[in-house]
matplotlib code that plots the C-alpha trace (Angstrom):
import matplotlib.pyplot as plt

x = [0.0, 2.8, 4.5, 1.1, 0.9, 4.5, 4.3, 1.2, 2.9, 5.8, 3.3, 1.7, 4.9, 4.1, 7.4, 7.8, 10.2, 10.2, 12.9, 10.4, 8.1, 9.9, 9.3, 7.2, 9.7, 11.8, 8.8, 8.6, 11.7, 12.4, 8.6, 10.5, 14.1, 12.2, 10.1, 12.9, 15.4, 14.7, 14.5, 17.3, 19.2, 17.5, 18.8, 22.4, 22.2, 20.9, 23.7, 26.9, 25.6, 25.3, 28.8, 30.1, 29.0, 30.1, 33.2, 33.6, 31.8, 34.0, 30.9, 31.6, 30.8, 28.2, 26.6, 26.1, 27.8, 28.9, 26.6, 30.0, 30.6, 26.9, 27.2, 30.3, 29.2, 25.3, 27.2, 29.9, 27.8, 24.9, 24.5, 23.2, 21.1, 19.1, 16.7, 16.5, 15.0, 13.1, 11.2, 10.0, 9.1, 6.8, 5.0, 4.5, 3.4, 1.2, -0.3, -0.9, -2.9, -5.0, -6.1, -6.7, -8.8, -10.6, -10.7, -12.1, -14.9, -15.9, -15.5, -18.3, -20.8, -20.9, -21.2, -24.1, -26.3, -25.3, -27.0, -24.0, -21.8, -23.0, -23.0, -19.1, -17.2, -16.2, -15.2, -13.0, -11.7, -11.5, -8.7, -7.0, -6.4, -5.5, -1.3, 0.0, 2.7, 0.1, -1.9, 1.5, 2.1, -1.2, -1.1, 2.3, 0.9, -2.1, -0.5, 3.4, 6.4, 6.1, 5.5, 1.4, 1.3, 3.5, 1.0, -2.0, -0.1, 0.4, -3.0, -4.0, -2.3, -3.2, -7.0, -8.3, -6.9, -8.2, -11.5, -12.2, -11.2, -13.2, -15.9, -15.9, -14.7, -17.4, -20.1, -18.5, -20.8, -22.2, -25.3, -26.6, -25.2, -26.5, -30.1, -29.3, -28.4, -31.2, -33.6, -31.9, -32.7, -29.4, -28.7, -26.7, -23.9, -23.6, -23.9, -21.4, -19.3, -19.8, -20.3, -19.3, -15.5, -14.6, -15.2, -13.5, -9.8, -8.2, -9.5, -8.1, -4.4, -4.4, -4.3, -2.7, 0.4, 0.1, -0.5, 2.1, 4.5, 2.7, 3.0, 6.4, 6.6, 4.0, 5.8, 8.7, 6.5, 5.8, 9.3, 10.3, 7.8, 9.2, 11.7, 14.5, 14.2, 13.5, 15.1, 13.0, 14.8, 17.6, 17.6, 16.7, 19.4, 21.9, 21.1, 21.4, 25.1, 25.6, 26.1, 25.4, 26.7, 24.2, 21.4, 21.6, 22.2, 18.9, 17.0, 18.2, 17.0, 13.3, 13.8, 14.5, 11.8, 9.3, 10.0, 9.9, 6.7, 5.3, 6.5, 5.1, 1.6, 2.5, 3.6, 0.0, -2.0, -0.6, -1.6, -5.2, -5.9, -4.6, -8.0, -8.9, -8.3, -5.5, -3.1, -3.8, -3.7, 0.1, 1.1]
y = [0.0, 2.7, 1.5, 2.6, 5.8, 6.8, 5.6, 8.1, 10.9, 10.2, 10.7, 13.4, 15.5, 15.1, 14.4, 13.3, 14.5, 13.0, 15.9, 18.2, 17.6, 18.9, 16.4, 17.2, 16.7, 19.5, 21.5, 21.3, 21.7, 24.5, 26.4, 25.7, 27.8, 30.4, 31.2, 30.8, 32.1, 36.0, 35.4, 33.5, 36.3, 39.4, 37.3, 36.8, 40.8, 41.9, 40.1, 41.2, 44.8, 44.6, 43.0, 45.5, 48.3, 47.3, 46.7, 50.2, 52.5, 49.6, 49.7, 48.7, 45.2, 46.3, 48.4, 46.3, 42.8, 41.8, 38.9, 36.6, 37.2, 36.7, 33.2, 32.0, 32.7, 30.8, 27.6, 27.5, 27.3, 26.0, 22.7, 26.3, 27.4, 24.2, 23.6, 27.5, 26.9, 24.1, 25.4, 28.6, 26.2, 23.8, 27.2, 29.0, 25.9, 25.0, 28.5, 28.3, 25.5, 26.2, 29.8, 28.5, 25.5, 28.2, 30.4, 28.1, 26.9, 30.9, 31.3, 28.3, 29.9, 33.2, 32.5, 31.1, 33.6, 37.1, 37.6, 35.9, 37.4, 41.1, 39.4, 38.0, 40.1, 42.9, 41.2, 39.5, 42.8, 43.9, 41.1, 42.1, 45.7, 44.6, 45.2, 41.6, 43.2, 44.1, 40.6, 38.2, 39.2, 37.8, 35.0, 34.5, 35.0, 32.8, 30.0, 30.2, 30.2, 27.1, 26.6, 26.8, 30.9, 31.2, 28.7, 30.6, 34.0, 32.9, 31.3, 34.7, 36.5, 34.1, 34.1, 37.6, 37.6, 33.8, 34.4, 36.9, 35.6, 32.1, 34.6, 36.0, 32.7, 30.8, 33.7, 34.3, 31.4, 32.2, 33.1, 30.8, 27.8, 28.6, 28.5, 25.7, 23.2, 24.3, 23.5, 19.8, 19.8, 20.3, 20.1, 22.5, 20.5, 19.3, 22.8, 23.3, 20.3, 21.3, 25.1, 26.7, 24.8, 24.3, 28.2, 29.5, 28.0, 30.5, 32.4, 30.2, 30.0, 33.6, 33.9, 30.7, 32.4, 35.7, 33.6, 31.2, 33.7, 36.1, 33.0, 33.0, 36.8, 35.9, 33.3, 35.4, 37.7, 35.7, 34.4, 38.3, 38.8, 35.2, 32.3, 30.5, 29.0, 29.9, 32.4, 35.5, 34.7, 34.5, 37.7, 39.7, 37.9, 39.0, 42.2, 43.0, 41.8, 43.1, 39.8, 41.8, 38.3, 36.4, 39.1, 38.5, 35.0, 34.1, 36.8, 35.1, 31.9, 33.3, 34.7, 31.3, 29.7, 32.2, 31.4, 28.1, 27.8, 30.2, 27.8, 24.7, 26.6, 27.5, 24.2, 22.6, 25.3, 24.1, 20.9, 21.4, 24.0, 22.4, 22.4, 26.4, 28.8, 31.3, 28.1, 26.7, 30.2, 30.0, 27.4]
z = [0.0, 0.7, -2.5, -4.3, -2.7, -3.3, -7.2, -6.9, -5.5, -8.0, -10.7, -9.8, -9.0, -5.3, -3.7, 0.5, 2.3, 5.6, 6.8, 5.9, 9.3, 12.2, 15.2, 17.8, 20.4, 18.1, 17.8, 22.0, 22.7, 20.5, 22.4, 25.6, 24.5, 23.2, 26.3, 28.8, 27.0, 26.9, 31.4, 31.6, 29.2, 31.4, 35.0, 33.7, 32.0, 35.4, 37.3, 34.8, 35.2, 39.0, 39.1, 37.0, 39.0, 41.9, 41.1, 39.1, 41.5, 44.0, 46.4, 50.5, 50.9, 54.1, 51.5, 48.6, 47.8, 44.8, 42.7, 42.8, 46.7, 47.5, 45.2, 46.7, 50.2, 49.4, 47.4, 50.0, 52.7, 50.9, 53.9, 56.3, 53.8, 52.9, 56.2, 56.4, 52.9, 53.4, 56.5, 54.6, 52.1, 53.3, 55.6, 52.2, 50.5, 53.8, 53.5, 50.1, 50.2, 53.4, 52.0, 48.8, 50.1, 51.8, 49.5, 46.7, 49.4, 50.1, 46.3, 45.4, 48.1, 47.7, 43.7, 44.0, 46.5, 46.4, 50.0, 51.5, 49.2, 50.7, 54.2, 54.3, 51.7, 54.0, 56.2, 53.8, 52.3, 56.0, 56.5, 53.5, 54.5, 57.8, 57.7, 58.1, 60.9, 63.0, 62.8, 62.8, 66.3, 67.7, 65.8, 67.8, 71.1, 70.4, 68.7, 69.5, 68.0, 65.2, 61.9, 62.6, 62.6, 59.4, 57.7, 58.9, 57.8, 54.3, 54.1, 55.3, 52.4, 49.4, 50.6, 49.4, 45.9, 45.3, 46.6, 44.7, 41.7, 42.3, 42.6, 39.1, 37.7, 38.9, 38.1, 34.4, 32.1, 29.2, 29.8, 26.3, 27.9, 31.4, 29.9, 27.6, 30.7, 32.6, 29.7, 30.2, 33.8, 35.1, 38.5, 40.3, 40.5, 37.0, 36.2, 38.2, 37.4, 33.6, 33.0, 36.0, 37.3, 33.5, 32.9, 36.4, 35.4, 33.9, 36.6, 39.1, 37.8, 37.3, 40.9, 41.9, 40.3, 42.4, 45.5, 45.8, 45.2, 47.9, 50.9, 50.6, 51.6, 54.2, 55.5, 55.8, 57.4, 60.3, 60.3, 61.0, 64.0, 65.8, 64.8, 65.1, 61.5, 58.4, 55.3, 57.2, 60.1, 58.5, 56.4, 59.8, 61.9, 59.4, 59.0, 62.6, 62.2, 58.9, 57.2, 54.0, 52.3, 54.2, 53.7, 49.8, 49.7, 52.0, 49.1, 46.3, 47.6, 48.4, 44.9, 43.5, 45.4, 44.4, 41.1, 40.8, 42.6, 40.1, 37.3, 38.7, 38.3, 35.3, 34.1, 35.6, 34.1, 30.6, 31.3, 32.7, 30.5, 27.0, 25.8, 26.6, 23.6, 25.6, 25.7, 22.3, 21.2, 22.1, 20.0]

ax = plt.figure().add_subplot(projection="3d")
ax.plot(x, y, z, "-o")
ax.set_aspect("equal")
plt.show()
């Protein structure tokens, strides 16, 4: 049969070139290069320029490190570092999870009765203006010094901004296909299951990428007001001593971590959201 079709093509002009179809593992890997690429080139731009100045305007140390003494000091002691790291880690992630949990569960109710919504809102705007400084010190007195009032600050932070927009996600249907799964007798959950989840996603990633990057700074946040562990601890401890070595190496590692947190959203919202137009729009 492929003998037939090639004589065909052959005959009709119609040449294959199988070098002509670029794999899709080329076709991947080549997507990937080109959208980590212009960071990767704006991180190491960043860095040279901060070197360079440092070294011509020949900056104090205590004032403002160089990138290469900040990298030596972090991969040199790097076995410090690590369960500093880790600690801030797993309250950020802890936080990030409870407040979206919580969030999401708000989100669902007040989406479907706008009495509630009216009722509970403030006060959840209330706790968002609150200044985190001035709540992560009763948290302290009323749960101690451990890793539960750096969860509950973080959760605290990445509530409000997830709330809100599991609100609009869940609200923003089409109104056409609302009134067609009614006509079908929908229930509330399949509607809910099939127009309203689907539909809040994009929604919900959006601010799963501001959030996880936001309970890291509110874990460090309640590392400042109590610890004895943790990169916030750390970062305040060394400034008191100006460690100015220590100060930046403990940043770039929250920076790091915020970072790769926000990618491993990222790299799940591709995945969930293959299907949606804003994903398949990117090729």
């Amino acid at each position: 049969m492929m003998d037939i079709k090639l004589n065909a093509n052959r005959e009709s002009g119609i040449t294959f070139d199988p070098s002509s179809v670029p794999s899709k593992k080329f076709a991947k890997t080549r997507r990937a290069l080109s959208s980590s690429a212009p960071p990767t080139v704006a991180f190491i731009g960043f860095f040279l320029v901060w070197e360079a100045l440092v070294r011509l305007i020949g900056l104090n140390a205590l004032t403002l490190p160089a990138p290469s003494s900040v990298l030596s000091e972090l991969f040199g002691h790097l076995s410090f570092y690590l369960p500093h790291a880790w600690t801030t880690l797993y309250e950020a992630i802890g936080g990030f999870l409870l407040g979206s949990v919580l969030a999401l569960t708000g989100g669902i109710i007040m989406a479907h009765s706008r009495l509630i919504e009216r009722s509970l809102l403030p006060l959840a705007v209330l706790a968002n203006v609150t200044p985190i400084s001035a709540i992560a010190p009763l948290l302290m007195i009323w749960f101690g010094f451990g890793a539960l009032p750096k969860v509950l600050i973080a959760a605290i932070v990445t509530f409000f901004p997830m709330l809100v927009n599991s609100i609009t996600g869940f609200r923003s249907v089409d109104a056409n296909n609302y009134e067609y799964m009614k006509s079908l007798h929908a229930s509330k959950m399949e509607i809910f299951l099939k127009l309203r989840l689907p539909n809040s996603l994009p929604y919900l990633f959006s601010a799963a990428r501001t959030c996880v990057s936001l309970s890291v700074m509110g874990a460090v946040v309640g590392e400042w007001s109590g610890s004895t562990e943790g990169l916030g601890n750390l970062v305040m401890l060394s400034s008191n001593n100006m460690q100015m070595n220590q100060v930046f190496a403990s940043i770039l590692l929250l920076a790091l971590m915020g970072i790769i947190l926000t990618n491993l959203v990222r790299l799940v919202e591709r995945r969930v959201l293959s299907w949606h137009s804003s994903e398949q729009s990117k090729g």
